[in-house]
C-alpha positions in Angstrom: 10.3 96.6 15.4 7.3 97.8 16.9 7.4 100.0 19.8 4.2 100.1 22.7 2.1 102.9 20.1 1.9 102.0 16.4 2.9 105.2 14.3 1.4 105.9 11.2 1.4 108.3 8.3 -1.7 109.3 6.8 -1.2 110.1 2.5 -4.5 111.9 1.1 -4.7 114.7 -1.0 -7.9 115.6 0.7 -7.3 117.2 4.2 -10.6 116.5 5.1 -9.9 112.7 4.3 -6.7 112.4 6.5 -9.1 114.7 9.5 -11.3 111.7 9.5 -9.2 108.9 9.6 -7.5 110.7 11.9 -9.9 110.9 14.3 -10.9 107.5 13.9 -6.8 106.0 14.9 -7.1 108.7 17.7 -10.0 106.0 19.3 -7.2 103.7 19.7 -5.0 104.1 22.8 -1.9 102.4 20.9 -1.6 104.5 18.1 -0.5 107.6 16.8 -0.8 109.8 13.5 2.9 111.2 13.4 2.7 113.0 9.9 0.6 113.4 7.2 1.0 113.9 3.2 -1.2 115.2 0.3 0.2 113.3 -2.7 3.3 110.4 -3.2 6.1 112.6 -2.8 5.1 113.7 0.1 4.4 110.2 2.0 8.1 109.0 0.7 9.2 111.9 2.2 7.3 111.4 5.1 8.2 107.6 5.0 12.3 108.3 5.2 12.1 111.3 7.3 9.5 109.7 10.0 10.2 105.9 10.3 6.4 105.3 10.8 5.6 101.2 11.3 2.5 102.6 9.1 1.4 104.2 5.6 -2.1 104.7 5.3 -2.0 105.7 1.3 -5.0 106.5 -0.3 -4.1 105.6 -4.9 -5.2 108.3 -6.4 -3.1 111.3 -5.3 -2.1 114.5 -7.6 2.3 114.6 -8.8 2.7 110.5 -7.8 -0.2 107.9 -6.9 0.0 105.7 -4.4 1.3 102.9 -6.7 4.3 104.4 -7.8 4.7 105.8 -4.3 4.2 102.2 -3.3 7.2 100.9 -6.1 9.6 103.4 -4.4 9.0 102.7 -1.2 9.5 98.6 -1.7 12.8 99.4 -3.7 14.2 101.4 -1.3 13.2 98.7 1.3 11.3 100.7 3.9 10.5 98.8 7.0 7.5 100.5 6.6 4.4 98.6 6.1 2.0 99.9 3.1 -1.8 100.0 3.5 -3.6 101.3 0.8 -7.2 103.0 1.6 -9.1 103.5 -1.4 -12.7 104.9 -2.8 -12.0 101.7 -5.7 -13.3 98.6 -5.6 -11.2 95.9 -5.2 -9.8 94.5 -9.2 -7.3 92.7 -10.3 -5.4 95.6 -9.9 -5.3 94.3 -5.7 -2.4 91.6 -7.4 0.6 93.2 -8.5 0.1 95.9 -5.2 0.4 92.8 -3.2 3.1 91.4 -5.1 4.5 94.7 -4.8 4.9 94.8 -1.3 1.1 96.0 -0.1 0.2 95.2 3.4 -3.3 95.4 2.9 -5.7 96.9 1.1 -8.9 98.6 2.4 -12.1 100.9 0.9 -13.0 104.4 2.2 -16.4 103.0 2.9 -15.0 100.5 5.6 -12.7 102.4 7.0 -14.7 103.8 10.0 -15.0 100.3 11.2 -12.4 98.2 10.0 -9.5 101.0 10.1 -7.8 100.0 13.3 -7.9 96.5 12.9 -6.0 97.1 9.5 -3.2 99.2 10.8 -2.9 97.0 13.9 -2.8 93.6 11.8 -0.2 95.4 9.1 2.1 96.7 11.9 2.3 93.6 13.2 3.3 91.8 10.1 0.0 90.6 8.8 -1.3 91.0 5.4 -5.0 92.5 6.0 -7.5 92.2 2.9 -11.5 92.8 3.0 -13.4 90.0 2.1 -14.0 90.9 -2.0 -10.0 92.1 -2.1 -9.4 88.4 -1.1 -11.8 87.1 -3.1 -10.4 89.2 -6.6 -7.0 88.5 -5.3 -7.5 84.5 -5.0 -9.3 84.4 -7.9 -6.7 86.6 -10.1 -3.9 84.1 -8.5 -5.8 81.1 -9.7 -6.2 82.8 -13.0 -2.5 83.2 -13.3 -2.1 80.0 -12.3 -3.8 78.5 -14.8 -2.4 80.4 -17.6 0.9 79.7 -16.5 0.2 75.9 -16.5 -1.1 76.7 -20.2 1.9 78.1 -21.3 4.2 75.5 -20.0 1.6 73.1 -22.0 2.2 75.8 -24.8 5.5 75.7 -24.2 5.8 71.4 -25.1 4.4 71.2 -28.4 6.8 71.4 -31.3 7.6 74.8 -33.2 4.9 73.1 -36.0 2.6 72.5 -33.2 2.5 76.2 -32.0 2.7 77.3 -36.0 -0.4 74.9 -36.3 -2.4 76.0 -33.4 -2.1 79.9 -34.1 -3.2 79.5 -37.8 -6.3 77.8 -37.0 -7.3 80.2 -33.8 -6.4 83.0 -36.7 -9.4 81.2 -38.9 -7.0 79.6 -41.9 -8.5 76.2 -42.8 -6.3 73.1 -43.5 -6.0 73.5 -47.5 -4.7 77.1 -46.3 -2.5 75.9 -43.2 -0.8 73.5 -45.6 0.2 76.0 -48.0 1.5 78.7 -45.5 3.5 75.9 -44.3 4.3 73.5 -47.0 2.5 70.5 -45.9 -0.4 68.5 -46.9 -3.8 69.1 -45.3 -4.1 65.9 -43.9 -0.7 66.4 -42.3 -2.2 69.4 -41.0 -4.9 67.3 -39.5 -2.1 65.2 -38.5 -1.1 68.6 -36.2 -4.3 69.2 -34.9 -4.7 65.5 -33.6 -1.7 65.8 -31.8 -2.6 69.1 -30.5 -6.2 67.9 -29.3 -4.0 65.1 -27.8 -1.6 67.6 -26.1 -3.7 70.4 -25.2 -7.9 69.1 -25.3 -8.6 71.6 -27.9 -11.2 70.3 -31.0 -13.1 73.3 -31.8 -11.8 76.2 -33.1 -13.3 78.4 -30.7 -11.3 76.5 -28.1 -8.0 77.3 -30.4 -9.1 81.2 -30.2 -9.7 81.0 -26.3 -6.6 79.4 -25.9 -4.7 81.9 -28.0 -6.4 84.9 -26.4 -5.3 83.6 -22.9 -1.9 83.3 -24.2 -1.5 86.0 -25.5 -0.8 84.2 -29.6 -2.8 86.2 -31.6 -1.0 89.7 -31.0 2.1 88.2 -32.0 3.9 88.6 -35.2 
């Protein structure tokens, strides 16, 4: 529950850093910086001995980063919300901090303007996300979306199916396919019909896209 000022905890292992973001939350009447840390322990430490409604956690900190910081936190189930402040531009890496728990995710280079709208949206139970983390995060979602409506396809063909469609991303030809297997070539083809029927795949280098998505061809 949020009281009248906001409080938040700074995590930076430069002091300079957590001086300037300091002084930027201090333009905002309903707010206060109530303790700061230098690396991960410190800000769980922070986090259980202060209450704050806010981390401001930069990722790359010295003895724990802010991810694990940010696993340890969610497991012990913090009421705390997590905002992560970072000099990285926004990857895929944006997804499983999300997943994780993240409030919201914000650069170094933004933070002058768009600071206090973050902690203000977090604390109140909002997710806040710059434009390109949205954009990497929606596009990493649809991504995994995709794949997992692959691998449910995947999942549907017959064990000879699957056996089928990894020899031929792996480069084997029919004669070769049949004898791995102990089938005919054309009941080989037979497979690969009913695979192009199943799944849309013809060429082969739409088998080996497939399997690299999947994840087939590092498999045993």
């Amino acid at each position: 529950m949020i009281n009248d000022i906001i409080s938040v905890v700074l995590a930076d292992d430069h002091a300079v850093v957590r001086a300037g973001l300091k002084a930027v939350l201090s333009t905002a009447k309903d707010m206060k910086v109530v303790g700061e840390a230098a690396n991960g322990v410190e800000a769980i430490a922070a986090v259980g001995r202060l209450d704050p409604d806010v981390l401001v956690m930069d990722l790359s900190m010295p003895q724990m980063d802010g991810i694990e910081a940010t696993k340890q936190l969610v497991a012990a189930g913090v009421r705390t919300r997590i905002l992560i402040l970072t000099m990285h531009t926004p990857d895929e890496a944006v997804i499983p901090l999300v997943e994780q728990g993240v409030a919201g995710f914000l650069q170094k280079t933004a933070a002058d303007r768009e600071l206090v709208d973050a902690v203000r949206a977090v604390a109140y139970g909002d997710t806040y996300l710059q434009p390109s983390a949205a954009r990497v995060l929606a596009g990493g979602m649809r991504k995994r979306a995709e794949h997992a409506d692959e691998r449910s396809n995947f999942d549907r063909l017959t064990p000879r199916e699957r056996g089928v469609l990894r020899l031929v991303a792996q480069g084997f030809s029919a004669p070769e396919i049949g004898t791995r297997l102990t089938i005919s070539p054309k009941t080989v083809e037979t497979y690969k019909q009913r695979i192009h029927e199943k799944l849309g795949l013809t060429h082969r280098s739409e088998y080996i896209q497939y399997a690299l998505k999947l994840g087939l061809l590092a498999q045993d």
